[in-house]
N, C-alpha and C positions, 0 to 999 in steps of 0.2 A: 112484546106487547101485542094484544089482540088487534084483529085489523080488521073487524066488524063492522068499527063505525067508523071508520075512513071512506070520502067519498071519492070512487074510482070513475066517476061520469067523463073527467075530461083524461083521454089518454097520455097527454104531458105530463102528470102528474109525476113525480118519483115515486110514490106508493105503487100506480099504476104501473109503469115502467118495471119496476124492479122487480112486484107480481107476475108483471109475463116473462122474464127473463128466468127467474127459479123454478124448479118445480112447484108442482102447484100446492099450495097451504103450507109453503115451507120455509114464505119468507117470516123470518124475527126483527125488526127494526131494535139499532142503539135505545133510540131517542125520536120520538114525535115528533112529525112534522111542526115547522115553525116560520118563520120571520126567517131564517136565517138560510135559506135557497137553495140546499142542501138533506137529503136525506141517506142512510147508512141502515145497513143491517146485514143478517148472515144466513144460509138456508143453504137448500139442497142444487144441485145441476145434475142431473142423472143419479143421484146417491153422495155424490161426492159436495164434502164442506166448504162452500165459496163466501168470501164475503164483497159486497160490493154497495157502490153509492151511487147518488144521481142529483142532479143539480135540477133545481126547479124553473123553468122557463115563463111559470104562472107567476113570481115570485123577481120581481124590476128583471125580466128579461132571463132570468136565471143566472144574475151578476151574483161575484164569488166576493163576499163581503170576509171579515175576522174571523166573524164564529163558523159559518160556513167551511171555509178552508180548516177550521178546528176540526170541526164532523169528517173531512175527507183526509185530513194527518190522522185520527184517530181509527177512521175503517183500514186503511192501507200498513199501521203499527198491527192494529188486530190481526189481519192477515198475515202477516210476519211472526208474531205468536203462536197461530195457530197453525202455520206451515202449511197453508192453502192460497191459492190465486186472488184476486182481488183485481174487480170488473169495477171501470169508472162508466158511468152514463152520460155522455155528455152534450148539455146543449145551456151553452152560455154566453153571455155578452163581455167576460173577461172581469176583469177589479169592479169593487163596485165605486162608483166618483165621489157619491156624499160623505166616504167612507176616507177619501184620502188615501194620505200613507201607509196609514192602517189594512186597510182592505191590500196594498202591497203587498207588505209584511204578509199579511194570511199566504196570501200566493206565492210568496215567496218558500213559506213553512211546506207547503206541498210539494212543492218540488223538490225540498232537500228531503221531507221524509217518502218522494217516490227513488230518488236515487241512493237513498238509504237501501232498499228495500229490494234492490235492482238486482237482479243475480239470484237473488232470496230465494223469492215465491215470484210466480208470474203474473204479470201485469197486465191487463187486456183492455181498452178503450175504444166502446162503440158511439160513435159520433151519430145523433139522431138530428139534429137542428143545428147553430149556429156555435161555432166553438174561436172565440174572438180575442186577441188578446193574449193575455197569460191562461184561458183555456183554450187557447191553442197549442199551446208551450206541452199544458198539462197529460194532452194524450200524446205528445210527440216524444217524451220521455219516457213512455214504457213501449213494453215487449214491439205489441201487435196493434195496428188500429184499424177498426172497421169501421165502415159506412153506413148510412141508409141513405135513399134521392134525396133527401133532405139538407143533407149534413152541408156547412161552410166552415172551414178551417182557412183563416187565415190572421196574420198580423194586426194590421188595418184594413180597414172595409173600403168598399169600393170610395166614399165621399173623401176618405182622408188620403188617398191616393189621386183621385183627379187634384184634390185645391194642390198637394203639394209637388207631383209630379206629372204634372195635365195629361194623364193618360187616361184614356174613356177602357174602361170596364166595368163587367156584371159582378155582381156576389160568387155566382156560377162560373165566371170565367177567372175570376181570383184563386176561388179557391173550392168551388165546386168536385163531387165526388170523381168525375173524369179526370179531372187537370191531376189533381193528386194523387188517381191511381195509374195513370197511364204517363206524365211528367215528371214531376217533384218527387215522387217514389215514399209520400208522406204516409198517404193511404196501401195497408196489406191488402186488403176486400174490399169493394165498394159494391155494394146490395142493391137491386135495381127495388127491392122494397124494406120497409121494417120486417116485417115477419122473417125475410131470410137473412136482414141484419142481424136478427136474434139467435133466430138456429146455427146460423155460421158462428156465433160467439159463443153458444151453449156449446157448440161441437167441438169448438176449440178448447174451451176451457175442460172438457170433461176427459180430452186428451193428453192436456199439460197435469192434472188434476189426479187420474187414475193411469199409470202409463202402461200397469200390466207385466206380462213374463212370457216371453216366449215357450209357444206351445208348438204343437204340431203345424208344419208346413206343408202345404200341397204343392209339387211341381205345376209348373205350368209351362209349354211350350212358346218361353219370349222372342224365339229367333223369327218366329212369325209375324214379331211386330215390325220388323226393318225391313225396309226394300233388299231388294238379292241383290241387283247394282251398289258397289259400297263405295260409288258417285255421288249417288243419286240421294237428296237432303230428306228428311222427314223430320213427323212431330215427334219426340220424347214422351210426351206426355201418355200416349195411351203404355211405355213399356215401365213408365213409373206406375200406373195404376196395374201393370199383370205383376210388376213385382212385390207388390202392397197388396195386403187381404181384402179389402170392398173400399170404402169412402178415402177418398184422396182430397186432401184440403190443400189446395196450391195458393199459396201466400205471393203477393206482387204478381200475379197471372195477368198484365198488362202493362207492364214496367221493365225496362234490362228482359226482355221475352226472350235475348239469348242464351239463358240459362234458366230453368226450372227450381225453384224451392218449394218445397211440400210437405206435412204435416199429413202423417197416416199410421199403420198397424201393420205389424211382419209378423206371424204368430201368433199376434194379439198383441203385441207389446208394442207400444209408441216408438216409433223412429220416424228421424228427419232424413229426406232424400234430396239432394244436390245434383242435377245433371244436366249438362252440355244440352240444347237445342238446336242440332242442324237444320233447321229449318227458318231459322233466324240466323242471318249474317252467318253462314256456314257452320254455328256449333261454335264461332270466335270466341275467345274471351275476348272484353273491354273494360273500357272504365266499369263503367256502371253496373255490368252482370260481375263484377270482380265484388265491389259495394256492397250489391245485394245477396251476395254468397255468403259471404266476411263477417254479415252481421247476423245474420241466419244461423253459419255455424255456431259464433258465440253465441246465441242464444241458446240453441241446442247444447252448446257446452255448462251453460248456466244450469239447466234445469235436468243432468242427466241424461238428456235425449239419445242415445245413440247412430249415426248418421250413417248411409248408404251413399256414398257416391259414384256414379255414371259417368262414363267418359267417351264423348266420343269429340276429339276438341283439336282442331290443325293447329292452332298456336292463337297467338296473341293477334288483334285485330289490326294491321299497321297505318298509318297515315299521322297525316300533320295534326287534326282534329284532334283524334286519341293520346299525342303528344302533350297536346295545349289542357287536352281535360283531366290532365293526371293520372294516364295510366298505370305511370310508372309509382306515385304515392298510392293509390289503390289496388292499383293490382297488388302491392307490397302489403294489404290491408287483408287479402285470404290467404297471402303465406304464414303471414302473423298468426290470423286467425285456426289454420289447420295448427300451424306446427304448439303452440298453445296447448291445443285442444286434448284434453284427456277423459271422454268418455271416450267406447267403443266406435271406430269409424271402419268401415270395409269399401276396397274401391274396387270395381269393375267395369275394364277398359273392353267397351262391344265392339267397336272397327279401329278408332288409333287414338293414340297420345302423342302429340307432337312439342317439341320443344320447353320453353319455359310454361307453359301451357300443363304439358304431362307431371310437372313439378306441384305447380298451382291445386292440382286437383286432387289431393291429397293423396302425394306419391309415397312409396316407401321409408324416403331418407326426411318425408316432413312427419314421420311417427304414426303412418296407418297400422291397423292393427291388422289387417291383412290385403293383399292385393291378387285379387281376380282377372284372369283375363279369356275372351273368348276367341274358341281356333283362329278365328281371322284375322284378331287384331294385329294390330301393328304400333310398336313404340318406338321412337327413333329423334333423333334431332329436326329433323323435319320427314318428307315424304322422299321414298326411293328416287321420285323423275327429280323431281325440286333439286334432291341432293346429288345427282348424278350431272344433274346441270347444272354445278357449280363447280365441281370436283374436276369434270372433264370436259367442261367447254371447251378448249383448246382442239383435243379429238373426235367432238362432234360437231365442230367448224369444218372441219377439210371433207366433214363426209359427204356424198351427195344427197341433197333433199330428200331423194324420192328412198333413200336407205337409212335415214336420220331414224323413221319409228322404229324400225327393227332393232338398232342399234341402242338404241335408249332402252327399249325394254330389255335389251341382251346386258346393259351396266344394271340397272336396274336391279335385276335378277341376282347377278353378283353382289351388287354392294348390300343386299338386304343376308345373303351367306355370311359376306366379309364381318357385317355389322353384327351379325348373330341375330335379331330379332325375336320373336315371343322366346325360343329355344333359350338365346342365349339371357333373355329376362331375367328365366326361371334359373338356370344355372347360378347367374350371380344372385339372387334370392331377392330381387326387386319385385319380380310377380312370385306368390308363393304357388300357384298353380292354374293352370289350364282348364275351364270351367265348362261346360256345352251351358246352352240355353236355358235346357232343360233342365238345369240340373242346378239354377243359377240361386233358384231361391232358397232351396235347402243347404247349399253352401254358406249362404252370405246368414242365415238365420243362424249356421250351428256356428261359424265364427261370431258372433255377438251375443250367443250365447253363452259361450269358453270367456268372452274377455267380460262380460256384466258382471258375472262373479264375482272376477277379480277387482275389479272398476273400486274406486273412491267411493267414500261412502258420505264426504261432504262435498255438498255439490256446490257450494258459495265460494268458489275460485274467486270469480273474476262478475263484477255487472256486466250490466248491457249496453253500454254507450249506445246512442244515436249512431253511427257512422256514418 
Protein backbone atom coordinates (compact mmCIF):
# COMPACT_ATOMS: atom_id res chain seq x y z
CA UNK A 1 0.00 0.00 0.00
CA UNK A 2 1.08 3.60 -0.52
CA UNK A 3 2.62 5.29 2.42
CA UNK A 4 2.01 9.03 1.45
CA UNK A 5 -0.54 9.60 3.87
CA UNK A 6 0.96 7.85 6.89
CA UNK A 7 2.09 10.26 9.45
CA UNK A 8 5.94 9.67 10.22
CA UNK A 9 6.07 12.91 12.80
CA UNK A 10 6.66 10.71 15.74
CA UNK A 11 9.76 8.26 15.28
CA UNK A 12 8.14 5.44 17.36
CA UNK A 13 5.92 4.80 14.86
CA UNK A 14 6.23 1.21 13.07
CA UNK A 15 5.61 2.95 9.76
CA UNK A 16 8.49 5.16 10.83
CA UNK A 17 10.80 2.62 12.21
CA UNK A 18 10.45 0.06 9.55
CA UNK A 19 11.03 3.17 6.70
CA UNK A 20 14.48 3.87 8.27
CA UNK A 21 15.31 0.26 8.59
CA UNK A 22 14.71 -0.53 4.61
CA UNK A 23 16.06 1.02 1.85
CA UNK A 24 14.46 3.78 1.03
CA UNK A 25 10.80 3.78 -0.79
CA UNK A 26 11.08 0.12 -0.48
CA UNK A 27 8.95 -0.48 2.31
CA UNK A 28 5.29 -2.55 1.08
CA UNK A 29 3.22 -3.02 4.35
CA UNK A 30 0.74 -6.45 4.82
CA UNK A 31 -1.85 -4.33 6.20
CA UNK A 32 -2.51 -0.68 7.61
CA UNK A 33 -1.69 0.36 10.62
CA UNK A 34 -4.37 -0.21 13.31
CA UNK A 35 -5.78 -0.77 16.86
CA UNK A 36 -3.92 -3.72 16.82
CA UNK A 37 0.02 -2.56 17.97
CA UNK A 38 1.64 -4.14 15.38
CA UNK A 39 2.82 -3.43 11.93
CA UNK A 40 4.44 -5.95 9.01
CA UNK A 41 5.52 -5.58 5.70
CA UNK A 42 8.54 -6.51 3.07
CA UNK A 43 11.12 -4.34 1.11
CA UNK A 44 14.51 -3.96 0.05
CA UNK A 45 17.97 -4.13 2.76
CA UNK A 46 20.87 -3.32 0.21
CA UNK A 47 18.90 -5.23 -2.70
CA UNK A 48 18.20 -8.04 -0.92
CA UNK A 49 14.19 -9.23 0.03
CA UNK A 50 13.50 -8.92 3.88
CA UNK A 51 10.42 -9.04 5.49
CA UNK A 52 9.99 -7.50 9.03
CA UNK A 53 7.55 -5.99 11.76
CA UNK A 54 7.43 -3.64 14.58
CA UNK A 55 5.22 -3.18 17.60
CA UNK A 56 3.65 0.02 18.30
CA UNK A 57 4.77 1.73 21.46
CA UNK A 58 2.03 4.69 20.66
CA UNK A 59 -0.46 2.00 20.86
CA UNK A 60 -1.30 0.83 25.28
CA UNK A 61 2.64 0.85 25.42
CA UNK A 62 3.02 -1.30 22.29
CA UNK A 63 1.20 -4.36 24.47
CA UNK A 64 0.97 -7.54 22.01
CA UNK A 65 -2.83 -8.19 22.09
CA UNK A 66 -4.50 -11.49 19.51
CA UNK A 67 -4.56 -9.70 16.47
CA UNK A 68 -1.24 -8.28 16.86
CA UNK A 69 0.59 -11.41 17.51
CA UNK A 70 -1.68 -12.58 14.28
CA UNK A 71 0.27 -9.73 12.04
CA UNK A 72 3.78 -11.00 13.69
CA UNK A 73 2.90 -15.18 12.96
CA UNK A 74 1.92 -14.02 9.77
CA UNK A 75 5.20 -11.74 8.71
CA UNK A 76 7.70 -14.38 10.26
CA UNK A 77 5.23 -17.58 7.91
CA UNK A 78 5.85 -14.88 4.84
CA UNK A 79 9.50 -14.88 5.54
CA UNK A 80 9.72 -18.70 5.50
CA UNK A 81 7.85 -18.74 1.99
CA UNK A 82 9.85 -16.36 0.65
CA UNK A 83 13.24 -17.76 1.90
CA UNK A 84 14.46 -14.36 3.29
CA UNK A 85 15.32 -13.03 7.02
CA UNK A 86 12.72 -11.58 8.91
CA UNK A 87 13.54 -8.39 11.32
CA UNK A 88 11.30 -8.10 14.66
CA UNK A 89 11.35 -4.18 15.92
CA UNK A 90 10.86 -4.44 19.15
CA UNK A 91 9.55 -2.29 22.00
CA UNK A 92 6.73 -3.50 24.09
CA UNK A 93 5.10 -3.81 27.39
CA UNK A 94 4.52 -7.88 26.81
CA UNK A 95 0.45 -9.41 26.72
CA UNK A 96 -1.98 -7.09 26.63
CA UNK A 97 -4.26 -7.40 30.39
CA UNK A 98 -7.74 -6.30 28.95
CA UNK A 99 -7.10 -8.86 26.70
CA UNK A 100 -6.72 -11.98 29.07
CA UNK A 101 -5.92 -15.35 28.14
CA UNK A 102 -6.39 -14.36 24.76
CA UNK A 103 -3.69 -11.91 24.25
CA UNK A 104 -1.69 -15.21 25.85
CA UNK A 105 -2.58 -17.44 23.33
CA UNK A 106 -1.45 -14.64 20.52
CA UNK A 107 2.03 -14.84 22.33
CA UNK A 108 2.10 -17.93 22.71
CA UNK A 109 1.28 -18.44 18.57
CA UNK A 110 4.51 -16.40 18.03
CA UNK A 111 6.72 -18.15 19.56
CA UNK A 112 5.71 -21.54 18.16
CA UNK A 113 5.61 -20.01 14.64
CA UNK A 114 9.32 -18.28 15.59
CA UNK A 115 10.64 -21.66 16.46
CA UNK A 116 8.89 -23.09 13.47
CA UNK A 117 10.94 -21.02 11.49
CA UNK A 118 14.22 -21.40 13.38
CA UNK A 119 17.03 -22.96 11.30
CA UNK A 120 14.72 -21.77 8.20
CA UNK A 121 15.43 -18.12 7.31
CA UNK A 122 17.18 -15.93 9.93
CA UNK A 123 15.79 -14.27 12.51
CA UNK A 124 17.16 -10.90 13.79
CA UNK A 125 15.59 -8.75 16.80
CA UNK A 126 16.40 -5.10 17.30
CA UNK A 127 15.29 -3.99 20.78
CA UNK A 128 14.55 -0.09 20.50
CA UNK A 129 12.59 0.54 23.93
CA UNK A 130 11.15 -1.69 26.52
CA UNK A 131 10.67 -5.45 25.57
CA UNK A 132 8.73 -6.77 28.85
CA UNK A 133 7.20 -10.03 29.40
CA UNK A 134 6.62 -12.49 26.64
CA UNK A 135 8.32 -9.67 24.44
CA UNK A 136 11.07 -10.46 26.13
CA UNK A 137 10.76 -14.24 25.36
CA UNK A 138 9.98 -12.88 21.67
CA UNK A 139 13.62 -11.73 20.58
CA UNK A 140 15.24 -14.22 22.92
CA UNK A 141 14.14 -16.91 20.52
CA UNK A 142 15.81 -15.99 17.39
CA UNK A 143 19.06 -15.92 15.78
CA UNK A 144 20.70 -12.33 16.89
CA UNK A 145 19.44 -9.55 19.15
CA UNK A 146 20.37 -6.03 19.03
CA UNK A 147 20.23 -2.98 21.04
CA UNK A 148 19.69 0.64 21.05
CA UNK A 149 20.50 3.00 24.86
CA UNK A 150 17.11 2.63 24.94
CA UNK A 151 16.32 -0.85 24.91
CA UNK A 152 14.94 -3.06 28.45
CA UNK A 153 14.64 -6.61 28.27
CA UNK A 154 13.41 -8.20 30.91
CA UNK A 155 10.89 -10.74 32.74
CA UNK A 156 9.38 -8.36 35.33
CA UNK A 157 10.10 -4.82 35.82
CA UNK A 158 11.78 -3.43 38.46
CA UNK A 159 8.09 -2.89 40.75
CA UNK A 160 7.32 -6.47 40.49
CA UNK A 161 10.67 -7.44 41.64
CA UNK A 162 11.06 -5.16 44.80
CA UNK A 163 7.14 -6.00 46.26
CA UNK A 164 8.13 -9.71 45.59
CA UNK A 165 11.74 -10.15 46.29
CA UNK A 166 12.74 -6.75 48.20
CA UNK A 167 15.44 -6.06 45.98
CA UNK A 168 15.95 -2.29 45.01
CA UNK A 169 16.67 -1.98 41.14
CA UNK A 170 16.58 0.25 38.05
CA UNK A 171 14.78 -0.79 34.63
CA UNK A 172 18.70 -0.29 33.48
CA UNK A 173 20.14 -2.27 36.09
CA UNK A 174 17.61 -5.37 35.30
CA UNK A 175 17.97 -5.46 32.24
CA UNK A 176 19.40 -2.59 30.53
CA UNK A 177 21.61 -2.76 27.26
CA UNK A 178 25.02 -3.34 29.46
CA UNK A 179 23.81 -5.95 31.97
CA UNK A 180 22.68 -8.04 28.79
CA UNK A 181 25.51 -7.57 26.65
CA UNK A 182 28.47 -7.76 28.94
CA UNK A 183 26.34 -10.51 31.71
CA UNK A 184 23.27 -12.48 30.68
CA UNK A 185 24.92 -12.89 27.10
CA UNK A 186 21.04 -12.12 26.04
CA UNK A 187 22.11 -9.09 23.95
CA UNK A 188 24.58 -9.98 20.47
CA UNK A 189 25.29 -5.82 20.00
CA UNK A 190 24.20 -3.23 22.20
CA UNK A 191 24.31 0.28 19.96
CA UNK A 192 25.46 3.23 22.11
CA UNK A 193 22.58 4.81 19.55
CA UNK A 194 19.61 4.02 17.20
CA UNK A 195 21.05 4.98 14.04
CA UNK A 196 24.00 2.35 14.69
CA UNK A 197 21.22 0.05 16.03
CA UNK A 198 20.02 0.07 12.55
CA UNK A 199 23.01 -0.08 10.33
CA UNK A 200 24.52 -2.99 12.62
CA UNK A 201 21.01 -4.85 11.79
CA UNK A 202 20.82 -3.81 8.05
CA UNK A 203 24.50 -5.05 7.93
CA UNK A 204 23.67 -8.12 9.44
CA UNK A 205 20.84 -9.00 7.73
CA UNK A 206 22.29 -8.02 4.27
CA UNK A 207 25.14 -10.67 5.15
CA UNK A 208 22.81 -13.56 6.23
CA UNK A 209 20.57 -12.45 3.30
CA UNK A 210 23.26 -12.26 0.27
CA UNK A 211 26.18 -14.64 1.31
CA UNK A 212 28.02 -14.46 -2.02
CA UNK A 213 31.00 -16.83 -3.60
CA UNK A 214 34.27 -16.70 -3.12
CA UNK A 215 36.32 -14.61 -5.41
CA UNK A 216 39.80 -13.56 -5.55
CA UNK A 217 41.87 -13.36 -2.30
CA UNK A 218 44.54 -11.02 -1.42
CA UNK A 219 47.47 -12.32 0.79
CA UNK A 220 48.10 -10.37 3.53
CA UNK A 221 51.10 -10.55 5.94
CA UNK A 222 49.10 -12.07 9.48
CA UNK A 223 52.13 -13.22 11.33
CA UNK A 224 52.62 -9.44 11.92
CA UNK A 225 49.59 -9.35 13.99
CA UNK A 226 51.04 -11.62 17.04
CA UNK A 227 53.67 -10.61 19.28
CA UNK A 228 57.20 -12.57 18.40
CA UNK A 229 57.28 -13.77 22.20
CA UNK A 230 54.68 -16.81 21.76
CA UNK A 231 54.42 -15.91 25.93
CA UNK A 232 53.44 -13.00 25.50
CA UNK A 233 49.04 -12.78 25.26
CA UNK A 234 47.26 -10.46 22.66
CA UNK A 235 44.05 -9.40 21.07
CA UNK A 236 42.66 -11.82 18.24
CA UNK A 237 40.69 -9.51 16.98
CA UNK A 238 42.61 -7.26 14.78
CA UNK A 239 44.10 -11.15 12.98
CA UNK A 240 40.33 -11.86 12.55
CA UNK A 241 39.82 -8.58 10.74
CA UNK A 242 43.32 -9.19 8.28
CA UNK A 243 41.97 -12.45 7.70
CA UNK A 244 38.41 -11.16 6.66
CA UNK A 245 38.05 -8.79 3.54
CA UNK A 246 36.97 -4.96 5.18
CA UNK A 247 33.86 -4.87 7.87
CA UNK A 248 33.97 -7.48 10.76
CA UNK A 249 30.87 -7.76 12.71
CA UNK A 250 31.81 -9.26 16.18
CA UNK A 251 28.62 -10.71 17.88
CA UNK A 252 28.87 -10.90 21.96
CA UNK A 253 32.03 -8.37 21.73
CA UNK A 254 31.57 -7.94 25.73
CA UNK A 255 30.36 -11.34 26.90
CA UNK A 256 32.69 -14.82 27.26
CA UNK A 257 35.57 -11.91 25.63
CA UNK A 258 37.73 -15.30 25.85
CA UNK A 259 36.67 -16.32 22.64
CA UNK A 260 35.85 -14.13 19.49
CA UNK A 261 32.58 -14.85 17.32
CA UNK A 262 32.34 -12.81 14.14
CA UNK A 263 30.21 -12.19 11.16
CA UNK A 264 32.28 -11.12 7.79
CA UNK A 265 33.46 -11.84 3.99
CA UNK A 266 36.49 -14.13 2.72
CA UNK A 267 36.40 -13.43 -1.11
CA UNK A 268 33.30 -11.91 -0.79
CA UNK A 269 31.55 -14.67 0.49
CA UNK A 270 30.04 -14.74 4.11
CA UNK A 271 31.74 -16.75 6.70
CA UNK A 272 31.73 -17.14 10.42
CA UNK A 273 35.03 -16.85 12.25
CA UNK A 274 35.48 -18.59 15.94
CA UNK A 275 38.83 -17.74 17.64
CA UNK A 276 40.73 -18.31 20.94
CA UNK A 277 41.43 -14.69 22.83
CA UNK A 278 44.72 -14.75 24.63
CA UNK A 279 44.23 -11.80 25.86
CA UNK A 280 41.49 -12.78 27.95
CA UNK A 281 42.00 -15.44 30.57
CA UNK A 282 44.91 -16.73 28.44
CA UNK A 283 42.97 -17.89 25.17
CA UNK A 284 41.20 -20.60 28.11
CA UNK A 285 38.12 -22.24 27.13
CA UNK A 286 35.25 -21.96 29.88
CA UNK A 287 31.98 -22.38 30.48
CA UNK A 288 30.75 -19.45 28.88
CA UNK A 289 33.22 -18.83 25.70
CA UNK A 290 32.30 -22.91 25.21
CA UNK A 291 28.12 -21.41 25.11
CA UNK A 292 28.87 -18.73 23.17
CA UNK A 293 30.87 -20.74 20.46
CA UNK A 294 28.23 -23.69 20.50
CA UNK A 295 25.62 -21.48 19.52
CA UNK A 296 27.32 -19.45 17.03
CA UNK A 297 28.41 -22.36 15.30
CA UNK A 298 24.91 -23.87 14.99
CA UNK A 299 23.76 -20.91 13.79
CA UNK A 300 26.25 -20.71 11.11
CA UNK A 301 25.26 -24.36 10.57
CA UNK A 302 21.61 -23.41 10.04
CA UNK A 303 22.10 -20.84 7.58
CA UNK A 304 25.02 -22.34 5.25
CA UNK A 305 27.61 -20.09 6.74
CA UNK A 306 30.78 -21.51 6.44
CA UNK A 307 33.25 -21.22 9.59
CA UNK A 308 37.00 -20.36 9.89
CA UNK A 309 38.41 -21.33 13.20
CA UNK A 310 41.51 -19.83 15.01
CA UNK A 311 43.27 -21.54 17.66
CA UNK A 312 45.55 -20.51 19.85
CA UNK A 313 43.88 -22.20 23.11
CA UNK A 314 46.21 -23.99 26.42
CA UNK A 315 43.33 -25.98 27.36
CA UNK A 316 40.29 -25.82 29.39
CA UNK A 317 40.17 -23.07 32.24
CA UNK A 318 40.49 -25.16 35.70
CA UNK A 319 39.02 -24.50 39.20
CA UNK A 320 36.15 -25.21 41.40
CA UNK A 321 34.11 -22.16 39.89
CA UNK A 322 34.19 -23.68 36.28
CA UNK A 323 33.30 -27.09 37.84
CA UNK A 324 30.15 -25.69 39.63
CA UNK A 325 29.05 -23.66 36.36
CA UNK A 326 28.93 -26.53 34.06
CA UNK A 327 31.96 -26.67 32.15
CA UNK A 328 31.69 -30.07 31.74
CA UNK A 329 27.70 -29.88 30.26
CA UNK A 330 28.76 -26.92 28.02
CA UNK A 331 31.85 -27.40 27.09
CA UNK A 332 30.08 -30.80 25.70
CA UNK A 333 27.69 -28.17 24.04
CA UNK A 334 30.61 -27.14 21.11
CA UNK A 335 31.84 -30.73 20.71
CA UNK A 336 28.13 -31.36 19.97
CA UNK A 337 27.93 -28.44 18.01
CA UNK A 338 31.31 -28.91 15.70
CA UNK A 339 31.02 -32.40 15.35
CA UNK A 340 27.14 -31.85 14.03
CA UNK A 341 28.17 -29.34 11.91
CA UNK A 342 27.98 -29.86 8.13
CA UNK A 343 28.77 -26.77 6.20
CA UNK A 344 32.44 -26.17 5.20
CA UNK A 345 34.75 -25.40 8.53
CA UNK A 346 38.72 -24.90 8.26
CA UNK A 347 40.87 -24.65 11.32
CA UNK A 348 44.05 -22.86 11.72
CA UNK A 349 46.16 -23.57 14.73
CA UNK A 350 48.65 -19.86 14.96
CA UNK A 351 50.96 -20.92 18.35
CA UNK A 352 49.19 -24.32 20.12
CA UNK A 353 46.37 -26.54 20.81
CA UNK A 354 46.57 -28.04 23.88
CA UNK A 355 44.46 -30.90 25.31
CA UNK A 356 40.76 -31.26 25.28
CA UNK A 357 40.78 -27.74 24.14
CA UNK A 358 42.59 -28.85 20.62
CA UNK A 359 39.63 -31.28 20.28
CA UNK A 360 36.88 -28.49 21.12
CA UNK A 361 38.09 -26.27 18.49
CA UNK A 362 37.00 -28.08 15.68
CA UNK A 363 39.75 -30.72 15.33
CA UNK A 364 40.17 -33.19 12.82
CA UNK A 365 38.41 -36.34 14.35
CA UNK A 366 35.24 -33.75 15.21
CA UNK A 367 34.82 -33.51 11.04
CA UNK A 368 36.76 -30.26 9.90
CA UNK A 369 37.04 -30.06 6.46
CA UNK A 370 40.54 -29.13 6.68
CA UNK A 371 43.12 -28.43 9.37
CA UNK A 372 45.91 -25.63 8.99
CA UNK A 373 48.72 -25.03 10.97
CA UNK A 374 51.51 -22.36 11.26
CA UNK A 375 55.53 -23.16 11.52
CA UNK A 376 55.44 -22.62 15.15
CA UNK A 377 52.55 -24.09 16.27
CA UNK A 378 52.39 -26.60 18.55
CA UNK A 379 49.77 -29.48 19.36
CA UNK A 380 50.18 -31.72 22.03
CA UNK A 381 48.27 -32.88 25.37
CA UNK A 382 49.48 -30.11 27.10
CA UNK A 383 52.70 -27.87 26.83
CA UNK A 384 56.43 -29.55 26.49
CA UNK A 385 57.56 -27.96 30.49
CA UNK A 386 53.92 -28.81 31.84
CA UNK A 387 54.47 -32.17 30.46
CA UNK A 388 57.89 -32.89 31.15
CA UNK A 389 56.95 -31.88 34.62
CA UNK A 390 54.88 -34.59 35.25
CA UNK A 391 56.43 -37.29 33.31
CA UNK A 392 59.95 -36.68 35.11
CA UNK A 393 59.37 -35.01 38.34
CA UNK A 394 61.21 -37.72 39.98
CA UNK A 395 64.70 -36.73 37.93
CA UNK A 396 64.09 -33.21 38.26
CA UNK A 397 63.84 -33.57 42.07
CA UNK A 398 67.54 -34.72 42.73
CA UNK A 399 68.81 -32.09 40.26
CA UNK A 400 70.28 -29.05 41.61
CA UNK A 401 68.37 -25.74 41.45
CA UNK A 402 70.64 -23.75 39.84
CA UNK A 403 70.74 -26.76 36.66
CA UNK A 404 66.92 -27.41 37.00
CA UNK A 405 66.28 -24.69 33.74
CA UNK A 406 68.83 -26.23 31.66
CA UNK A 407 67.45 -29.51 32.31
CA UNK A 408 63.80 -28.98 31.65
CA UNK A 409 64.46 -27.40 28.52
CA UNK A 410 66.99 -30.27 27.46
CA UNK A 411 63.45 -32.93 28.41
CA UNK A 412 61.60 -30.39 26.86
CA UNK A 413 63.30 -30.60 23.62
CA UNK A 414 63.15 -34.31 23.67
CA UNK A 415 59.73 -35.11 24.55
CA UNK A 416 58.38 -32.48 21.69
CA UNK A 417 60.97 -35.21 19.13
CA UNK A 418 59.56 -38.16 21.05
CA UNK A 419 55.87 -36.81 20.69
CA UNK A 420 56.36 -35.90 17.03
CA UNK A 421 54.69 -32.45 16.97
CA UNK A 422 53.42 -30.27 13.93
CA UNK A 423 55.79 -33.02 11.89
CA UNK A 424 54.22 -35.79 13.24
CA UNK A 425 50.48 -33.99 12.98
CA UNK A 426 50.91 -33.93 9.51
CA UNK A 427 52.07 -37.37 9.04
CA UNK A 428 49.19 -38.96 10.82
CA UNK A 429 46.82 -36.54 8.65
CA UNK A 430 45.27 -34.47 11.69
CA UNK A 431 46.85 -31.17 10.29
CA UNK A 432 46.66 -31.55 6.50
CA UNK A 433 49.39 -28.99 6.01
CA UNK A 434 51.84 -26.36 7.26
CA UNK A 435 50.63 -22.89 6.34
CA UNK A 436 53.08 -19.47 6.63
CA UNK A 437 51.15 -16.39 7.41
CA UNK A 438 51.27 -15.21 4.42
CA UNK A 439 49.77 -17.49 2.73
CA UNK A 440 47.00 -18.30 5.35
CA UNK A 441 44.14 -16.55 3.44
CA UNK A 442 44.55 -18.01 0.16
CA UNK A 443 44.71 -21.49 1.73
CA UNK A 444 41.85 -21.43 4.06
CA UNK A 445 39.63 -19.40 0.91
CA UNK A 446 40.58 -22.23 -1.70
CA UNK A 447 39.75 -25.02 0.97
CA UNK A 448 35.98 -23.65 1.23
CA UNK A 449 35.89 -23.21 -1.90
CA UNK A 450 36.55 -27.15 -2.88
CA UNK A 451 34.22 -28.08 0.01
CA UNK A 452 30.97 -25.27 -0.81
CA UNK A 453 30.51 -27.10 -3.81
CA UNK A 454 30.18 -30.15 -2.54
CA UNK A 455 28.23 -28.83 0.67
CA UNK A 456 24.29 -29.67 1.17
CA UNK A 457 22.03 -28.04 -0.57
CA UNK A 458 19.22 -27.98 2.34
CA UNK A 459 20.46 -25.96 4.87
CA UNK A 460 17.15 -26.67 7.46
CA UNK A 461 19.21 -29.53 9.42
CA UNK A 462 18.84 -28.51 12.63
CA UNK A 463 17.06 -24.75 14.44
CA UNK A 464 18.69 -22.67 16.58
CA UNK A 465 18.05 -23.23 20.19
CA UNK A 466 18.73 -20.64 22.75
CA UNK A 467 21.68 -22.38 24.45
Amino acid sequence: MSLSTIDRTDSRTPVSRLSRFFDPDTLSLFASADGSGVVAGQGLVDGNEVVAFATDPTVQGGAMGRDGCARIVHAIESAVRMSCPVIGIWHSGGARLQEGVASLDGVGRVFAATVRASGRVPQISLVLGAAAGGAAYGPALTDLVITGPDAKVFVTGPDVVRSVTGEECTADSLGGPEVHSTRSGVVHLACDTDDAAFDRTRAITALLADQGSIGHVAERELGDLLPENPRRAYDVRPLVAGLLDDEVVELHPKWARNIVTALGRLGGRTVGVVANNPLRRGGCLDALSAEKASRFVRMCDSFGIPLVVLVDVPGYLPGVGQEWEGVVRRGAKLLYAFSECTVPRVTVVTRKAYGGAYIAMNARCLGATAVYAWPTAQLAVMGAEAAVGILHRRQLAEVPAQRRPDVMAELAEEHVRTVGGIDRAVELGVVDAVVTPATTRGAVAAALADAVAAARVDKNVHGNIPL
